[in-house]
C-alpha positions as protocol buffer text, in pm:
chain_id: "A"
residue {
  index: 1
  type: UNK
  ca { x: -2367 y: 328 z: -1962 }
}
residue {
  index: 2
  type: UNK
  ca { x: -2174 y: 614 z: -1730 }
}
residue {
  index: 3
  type: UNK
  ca { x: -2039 y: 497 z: -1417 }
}
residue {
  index: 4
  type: UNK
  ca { x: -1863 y: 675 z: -1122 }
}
residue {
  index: 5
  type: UNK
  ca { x: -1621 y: 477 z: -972 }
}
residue {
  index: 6
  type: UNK
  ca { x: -1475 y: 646 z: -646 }
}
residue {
  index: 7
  type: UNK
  ca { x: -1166 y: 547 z: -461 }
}
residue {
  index: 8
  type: UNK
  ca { x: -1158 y: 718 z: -93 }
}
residue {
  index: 9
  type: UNK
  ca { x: -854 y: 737 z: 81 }
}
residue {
  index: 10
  type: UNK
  ca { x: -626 y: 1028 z: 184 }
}
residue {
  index: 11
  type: UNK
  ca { x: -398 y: 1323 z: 7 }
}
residue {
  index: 12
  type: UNK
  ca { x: -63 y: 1342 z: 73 }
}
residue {
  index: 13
  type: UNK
  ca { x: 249 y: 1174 z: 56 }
}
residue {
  index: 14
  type: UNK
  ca { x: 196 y: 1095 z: 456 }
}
residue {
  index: 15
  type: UNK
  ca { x: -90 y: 892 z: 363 }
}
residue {
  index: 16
  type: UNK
  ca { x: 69 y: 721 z: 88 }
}
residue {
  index: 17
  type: UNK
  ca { x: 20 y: 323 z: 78 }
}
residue {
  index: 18
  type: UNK
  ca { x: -179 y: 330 z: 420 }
}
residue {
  index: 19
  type: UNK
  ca { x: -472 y: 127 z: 534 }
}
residue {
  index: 20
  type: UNK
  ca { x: -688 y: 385 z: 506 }
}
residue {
  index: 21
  type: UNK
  ca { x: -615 y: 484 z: 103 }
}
residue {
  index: 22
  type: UNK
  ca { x: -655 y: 159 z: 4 }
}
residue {
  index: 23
  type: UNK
  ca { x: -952 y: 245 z: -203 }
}
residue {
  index: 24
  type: UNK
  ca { x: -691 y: 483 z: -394 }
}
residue {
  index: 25
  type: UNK
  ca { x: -495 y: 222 z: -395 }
}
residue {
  index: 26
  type: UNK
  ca { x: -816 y: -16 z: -600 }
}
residue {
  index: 27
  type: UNK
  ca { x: -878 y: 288 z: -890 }
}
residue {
  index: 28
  type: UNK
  ca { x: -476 y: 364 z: -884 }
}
residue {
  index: 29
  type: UNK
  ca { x: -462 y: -7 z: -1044 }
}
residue {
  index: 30
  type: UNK
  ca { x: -779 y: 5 z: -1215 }
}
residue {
  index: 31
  type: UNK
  ca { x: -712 y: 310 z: -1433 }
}
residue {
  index: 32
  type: UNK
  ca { x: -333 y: 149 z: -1485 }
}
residue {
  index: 33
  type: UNK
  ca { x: -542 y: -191 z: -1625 }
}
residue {
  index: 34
  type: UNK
  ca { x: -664 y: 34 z: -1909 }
}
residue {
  index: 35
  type: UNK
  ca { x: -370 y: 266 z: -1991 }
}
residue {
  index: 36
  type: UNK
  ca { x: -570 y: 559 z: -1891 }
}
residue {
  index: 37
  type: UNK
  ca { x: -401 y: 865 z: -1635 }
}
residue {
  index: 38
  type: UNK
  ca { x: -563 y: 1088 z: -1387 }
}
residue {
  index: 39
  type: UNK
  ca { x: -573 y: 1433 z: -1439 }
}
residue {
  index: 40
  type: UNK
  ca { x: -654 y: 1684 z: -1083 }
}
residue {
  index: 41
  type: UNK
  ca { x: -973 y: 1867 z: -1124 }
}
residue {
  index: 42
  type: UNK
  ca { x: -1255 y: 2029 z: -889 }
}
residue {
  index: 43
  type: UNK
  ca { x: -1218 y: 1786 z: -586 }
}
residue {
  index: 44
  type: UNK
  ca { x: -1007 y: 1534 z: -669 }
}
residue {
  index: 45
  type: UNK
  ca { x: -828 y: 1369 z: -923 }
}
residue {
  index: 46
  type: UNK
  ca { x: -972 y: 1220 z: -1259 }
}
residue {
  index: 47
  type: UNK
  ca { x: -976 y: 939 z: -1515 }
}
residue {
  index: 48
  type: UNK
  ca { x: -1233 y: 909 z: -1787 }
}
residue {
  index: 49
  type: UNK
  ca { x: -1164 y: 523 z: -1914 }
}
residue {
  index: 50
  type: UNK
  ca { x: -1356 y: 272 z: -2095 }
}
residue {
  index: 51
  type: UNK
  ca { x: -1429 y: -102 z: -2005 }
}
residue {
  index: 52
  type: UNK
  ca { x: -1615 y: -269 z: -2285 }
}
residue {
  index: 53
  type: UNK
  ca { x: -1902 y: -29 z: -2349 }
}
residue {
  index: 54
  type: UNK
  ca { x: -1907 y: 86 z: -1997 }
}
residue {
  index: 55
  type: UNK
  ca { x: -1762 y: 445 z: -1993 }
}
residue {
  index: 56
  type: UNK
  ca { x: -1632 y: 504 z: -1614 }
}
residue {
  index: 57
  type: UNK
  ca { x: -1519 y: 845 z: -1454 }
}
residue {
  index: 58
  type: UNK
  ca { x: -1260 y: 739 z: -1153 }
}
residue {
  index: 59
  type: UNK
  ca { x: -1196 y: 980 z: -853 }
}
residue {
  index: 60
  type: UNK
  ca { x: -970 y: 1042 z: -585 }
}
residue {
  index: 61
  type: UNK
  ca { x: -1126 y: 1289 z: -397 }
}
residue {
  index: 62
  type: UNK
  ca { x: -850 y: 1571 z: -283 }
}
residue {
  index: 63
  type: UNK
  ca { x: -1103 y: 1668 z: -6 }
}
residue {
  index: 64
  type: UNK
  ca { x: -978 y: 1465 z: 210 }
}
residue {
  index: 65
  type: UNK
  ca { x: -1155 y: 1160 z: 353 }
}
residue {
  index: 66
  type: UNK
  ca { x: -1383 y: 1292 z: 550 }
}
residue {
  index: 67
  type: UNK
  ca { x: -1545 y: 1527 z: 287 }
}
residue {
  index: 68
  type: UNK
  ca { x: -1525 y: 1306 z: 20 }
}
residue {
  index: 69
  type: UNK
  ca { x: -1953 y: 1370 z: -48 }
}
residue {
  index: 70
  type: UNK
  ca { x: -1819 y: 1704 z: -195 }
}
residue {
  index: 71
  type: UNK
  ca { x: -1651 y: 1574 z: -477 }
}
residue {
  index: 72
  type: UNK
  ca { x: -1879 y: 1250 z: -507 }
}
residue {
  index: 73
  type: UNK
  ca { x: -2182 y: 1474 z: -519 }
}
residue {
  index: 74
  type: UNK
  ca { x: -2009 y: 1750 z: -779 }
}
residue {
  index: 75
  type: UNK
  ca { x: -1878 y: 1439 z: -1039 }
}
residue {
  index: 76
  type: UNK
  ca { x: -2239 y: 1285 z: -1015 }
}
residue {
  index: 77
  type: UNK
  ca { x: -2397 y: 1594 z: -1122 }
}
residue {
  index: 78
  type: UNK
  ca { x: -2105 y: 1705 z: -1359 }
}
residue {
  index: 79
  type: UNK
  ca { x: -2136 y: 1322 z: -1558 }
}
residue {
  index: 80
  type: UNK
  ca { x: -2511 y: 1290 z: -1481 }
}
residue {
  index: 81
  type: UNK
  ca { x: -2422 y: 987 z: -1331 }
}
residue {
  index: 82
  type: UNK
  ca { x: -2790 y: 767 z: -1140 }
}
residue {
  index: 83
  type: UNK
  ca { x: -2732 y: 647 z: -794 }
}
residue {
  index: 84
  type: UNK
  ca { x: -2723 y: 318 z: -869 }
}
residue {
  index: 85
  type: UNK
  ca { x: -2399 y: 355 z: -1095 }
}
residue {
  index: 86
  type: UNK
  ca { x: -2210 y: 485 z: -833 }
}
residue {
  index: 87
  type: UNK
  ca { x: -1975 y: 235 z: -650 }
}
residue {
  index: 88
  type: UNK
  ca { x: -1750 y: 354 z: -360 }
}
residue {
  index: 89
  type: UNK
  ca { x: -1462 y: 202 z: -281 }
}
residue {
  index: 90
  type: UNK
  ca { x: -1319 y: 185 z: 83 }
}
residue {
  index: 91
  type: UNK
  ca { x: -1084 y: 35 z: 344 }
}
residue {
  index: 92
  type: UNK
  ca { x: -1284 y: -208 z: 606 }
}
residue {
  index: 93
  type: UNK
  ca { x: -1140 y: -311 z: 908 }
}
residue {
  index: 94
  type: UNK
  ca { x: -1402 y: -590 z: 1006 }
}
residue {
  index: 95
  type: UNK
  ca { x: -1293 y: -753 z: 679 }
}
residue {
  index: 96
  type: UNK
  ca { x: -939 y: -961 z: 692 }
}
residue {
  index: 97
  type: UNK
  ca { x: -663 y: -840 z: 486 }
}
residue {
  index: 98
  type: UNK
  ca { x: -744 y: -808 z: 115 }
}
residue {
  index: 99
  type: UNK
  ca { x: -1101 y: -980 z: 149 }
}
residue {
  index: 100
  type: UNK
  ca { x: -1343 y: -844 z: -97 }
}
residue {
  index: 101
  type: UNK
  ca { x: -1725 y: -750 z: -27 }
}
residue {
  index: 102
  type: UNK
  ca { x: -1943 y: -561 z: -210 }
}
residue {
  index: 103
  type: UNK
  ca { x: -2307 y: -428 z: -133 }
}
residue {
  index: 104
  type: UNK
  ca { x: -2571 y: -244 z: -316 }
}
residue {
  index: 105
  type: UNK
  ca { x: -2628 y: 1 z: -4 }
}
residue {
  index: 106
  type: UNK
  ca { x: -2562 y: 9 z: 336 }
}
residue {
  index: 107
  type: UNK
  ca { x: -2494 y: 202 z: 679 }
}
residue {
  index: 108
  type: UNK
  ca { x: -2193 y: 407 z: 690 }
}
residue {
  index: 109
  type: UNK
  ca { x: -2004 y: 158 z: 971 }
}
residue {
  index: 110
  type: UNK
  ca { x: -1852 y: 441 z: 1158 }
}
residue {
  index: 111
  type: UNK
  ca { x: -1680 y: 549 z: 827 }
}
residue {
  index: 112
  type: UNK
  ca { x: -1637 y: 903 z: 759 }
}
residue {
  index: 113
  type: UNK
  ca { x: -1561 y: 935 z: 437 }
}
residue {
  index: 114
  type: UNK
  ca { x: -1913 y: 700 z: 379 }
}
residue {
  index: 115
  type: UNK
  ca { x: -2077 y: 858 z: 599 }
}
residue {
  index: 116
  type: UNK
  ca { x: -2006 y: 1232 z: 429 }
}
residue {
  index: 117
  type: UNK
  ca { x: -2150 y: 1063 z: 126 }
}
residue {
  index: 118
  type: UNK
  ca { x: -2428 y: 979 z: 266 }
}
residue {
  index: 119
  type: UNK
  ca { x: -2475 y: 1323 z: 397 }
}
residue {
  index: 120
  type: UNK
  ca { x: -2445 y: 1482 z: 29 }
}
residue {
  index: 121
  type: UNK
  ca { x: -2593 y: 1289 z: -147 }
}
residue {
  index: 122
  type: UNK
  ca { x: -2896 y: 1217 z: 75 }
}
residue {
  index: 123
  type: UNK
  ca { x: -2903 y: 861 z: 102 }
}
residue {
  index: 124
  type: UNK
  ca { x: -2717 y: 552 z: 172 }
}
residue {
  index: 125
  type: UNK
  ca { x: -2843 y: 324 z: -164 }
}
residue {
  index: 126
  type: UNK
  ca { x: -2501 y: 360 z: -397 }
}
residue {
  index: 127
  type: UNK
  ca { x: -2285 y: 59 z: -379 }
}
residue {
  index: 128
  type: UNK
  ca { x: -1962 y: -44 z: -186 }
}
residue {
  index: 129
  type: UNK
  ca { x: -1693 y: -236 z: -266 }
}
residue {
  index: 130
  type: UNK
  ca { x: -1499 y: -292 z: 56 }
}
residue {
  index: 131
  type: UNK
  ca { x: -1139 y: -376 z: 62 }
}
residue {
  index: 132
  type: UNK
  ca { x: -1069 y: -569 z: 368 }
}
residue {
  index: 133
  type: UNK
  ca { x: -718 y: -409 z: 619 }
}
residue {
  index: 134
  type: UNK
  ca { x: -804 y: -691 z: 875 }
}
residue {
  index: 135
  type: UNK
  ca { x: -807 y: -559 z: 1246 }
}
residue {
  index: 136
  type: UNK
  ca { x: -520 y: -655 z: 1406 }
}
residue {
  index: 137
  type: UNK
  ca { x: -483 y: -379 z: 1660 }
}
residue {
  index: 138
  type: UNK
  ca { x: -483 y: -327 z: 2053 }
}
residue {
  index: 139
  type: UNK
  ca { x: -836 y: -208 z: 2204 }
}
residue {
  index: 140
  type: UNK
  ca { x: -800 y: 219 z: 2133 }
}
residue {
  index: 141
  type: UNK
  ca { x: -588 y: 197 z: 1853 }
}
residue {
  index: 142
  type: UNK
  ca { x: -811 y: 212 z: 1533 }
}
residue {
  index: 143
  type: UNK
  ca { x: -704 y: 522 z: 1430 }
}
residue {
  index: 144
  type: UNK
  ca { x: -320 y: 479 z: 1418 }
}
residue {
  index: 145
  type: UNK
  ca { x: -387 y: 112 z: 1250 }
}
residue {
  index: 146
  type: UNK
  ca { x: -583 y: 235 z: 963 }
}
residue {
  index: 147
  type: UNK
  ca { x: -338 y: 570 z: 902 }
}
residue {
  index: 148
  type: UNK
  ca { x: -71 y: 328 z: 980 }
}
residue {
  index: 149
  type: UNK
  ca { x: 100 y: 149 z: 678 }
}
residue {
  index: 150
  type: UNK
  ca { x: 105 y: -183 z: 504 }
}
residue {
  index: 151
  type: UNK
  ca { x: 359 y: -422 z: 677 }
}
residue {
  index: 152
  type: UNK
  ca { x: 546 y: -585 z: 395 }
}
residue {
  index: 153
  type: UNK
  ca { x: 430 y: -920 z: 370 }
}
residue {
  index: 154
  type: UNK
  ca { x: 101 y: -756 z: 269 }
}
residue {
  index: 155
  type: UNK
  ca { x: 248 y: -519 z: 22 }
}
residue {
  index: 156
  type: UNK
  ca { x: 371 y: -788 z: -134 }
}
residue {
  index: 157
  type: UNK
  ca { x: 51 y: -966 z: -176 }
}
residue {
  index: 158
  type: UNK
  ca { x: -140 y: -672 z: -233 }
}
residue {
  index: 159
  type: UNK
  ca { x: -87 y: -675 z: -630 }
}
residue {
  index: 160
  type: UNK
  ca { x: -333 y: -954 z: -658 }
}
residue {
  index: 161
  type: UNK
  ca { x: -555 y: -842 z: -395 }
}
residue {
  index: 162
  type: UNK
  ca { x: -573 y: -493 z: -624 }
}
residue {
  index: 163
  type: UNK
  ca { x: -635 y: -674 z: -926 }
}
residue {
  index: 164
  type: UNK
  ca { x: -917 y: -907 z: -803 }
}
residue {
  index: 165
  type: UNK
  ca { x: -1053 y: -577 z: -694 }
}
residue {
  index: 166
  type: UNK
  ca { x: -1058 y: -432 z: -1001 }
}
residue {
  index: 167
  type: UNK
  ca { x: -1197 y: -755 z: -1223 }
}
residue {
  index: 168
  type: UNK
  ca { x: -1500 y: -673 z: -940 }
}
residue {
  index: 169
  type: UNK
  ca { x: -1573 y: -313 z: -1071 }
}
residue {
  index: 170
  type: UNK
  ca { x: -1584 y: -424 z: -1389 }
}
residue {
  index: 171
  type: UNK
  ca { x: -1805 y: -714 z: -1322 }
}
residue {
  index: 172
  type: UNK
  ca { x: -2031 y: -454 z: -1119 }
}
residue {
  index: 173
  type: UNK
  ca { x: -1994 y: -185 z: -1467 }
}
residue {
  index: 174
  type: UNK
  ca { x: -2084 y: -495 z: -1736 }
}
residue {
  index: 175
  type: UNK
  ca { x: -2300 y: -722 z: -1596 }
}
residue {
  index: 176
  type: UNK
  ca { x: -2423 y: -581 z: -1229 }
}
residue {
  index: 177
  type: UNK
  ca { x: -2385 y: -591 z: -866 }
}
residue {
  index: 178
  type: UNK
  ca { x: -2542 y: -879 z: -815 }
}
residue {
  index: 179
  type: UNK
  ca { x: -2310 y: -1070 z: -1049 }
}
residue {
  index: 180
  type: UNK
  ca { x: -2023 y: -887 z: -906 }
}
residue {
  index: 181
  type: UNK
  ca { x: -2129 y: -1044 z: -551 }
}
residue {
  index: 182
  type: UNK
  ca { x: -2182 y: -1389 z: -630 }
}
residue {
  index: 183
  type: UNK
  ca { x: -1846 y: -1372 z: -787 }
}
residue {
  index: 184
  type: UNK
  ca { x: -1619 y: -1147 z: -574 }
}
residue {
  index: 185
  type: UNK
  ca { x: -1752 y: -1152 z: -225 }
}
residue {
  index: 186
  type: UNK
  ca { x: -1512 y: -1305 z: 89 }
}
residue {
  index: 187
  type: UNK
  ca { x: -1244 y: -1412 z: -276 }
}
């Protein structure tokens, strides 16, 4: 089975270990769990890996967040890649720090970069995982929060946070989303 596994997020060494890449943060570890390497191609950078018999193509998008449907839609097409093996991963801020959720479909909660996919691909019915950035900001302040970076008490507990996120995509590749929920979701 083909799988794309997409981590949104932002280019640039500005954006580098923010709130808002944490879903490049999520493939970033999962590609490192196999020993595979991204290369840059059309829209984004890419890792062709294996888990099992699961054969996944990983994106960045380079399009920056909010047209990441351009490069979602163009790898789709390019692998020939159905809907339903598409899971998007993305920073939530209604989730607390390094909580886990994952949903088969689903509005784009004010999200951009989901709500671009949406757009190009003309629905809402791929998957989500959703890495949780908490919300612990002033009234007006999303924006800086989620551009804004990790403190470093969360740093350091992100490795484990990252790697419970990727045993979750490969749950969702090998044995499906809904056994990837019961497991992962709110751990």
């Amino acid at each position: 089975m083909k799988y794309l596994i997409v981590g949104l997020g932002n280019i640039g060494a500005e954006y580098h270990q923010t709130r808002h890449n944490a879903g490049f943060m999520v493939v970033d570890c999962l590609v490192d769990s196999v020993g595979g390497s991204f290369s840059t191609e059309r829209y984004a950078d890419v890792a062709h890996i294996r888990v099992k018999n699961a054969q996944l193509t990983v994106i960045k998008p380079s399009t920056y967040m909010n047209l990441s449907g351009n490069a979602v839609r163009y790898w789709r097409d390019k692998e020939n890649i159905p809907l339903e093996n598409i899971l998007v991963v993305v920073d939530d801020c209604a989730l607390p720090f390094g909580a886990i959720r994952i949903r088969p479909s689903g509005s784009d909660a004010g999200h951009n970069g989901l709500k671009n996919i949406a757009l190009m691909l003309n629905s809402q019915a791929y998957a989500r995982l959703k890495f949780g950035i908490g919300n612990d900001f002033p009234r007006g302040t999303q924006i800086d929060y989620v551009l804004g970076k990790f403190p470093p008490e969360q740093l350091e507990a992100m490795g484990d946070r990252l790697k419970t996120a990727c045993e979750a995509i490969k749950t969702f590749c090998l044995a499906g989303i809904q056994t990837a929920m019961c497991q992962f979701n709110n751990k």
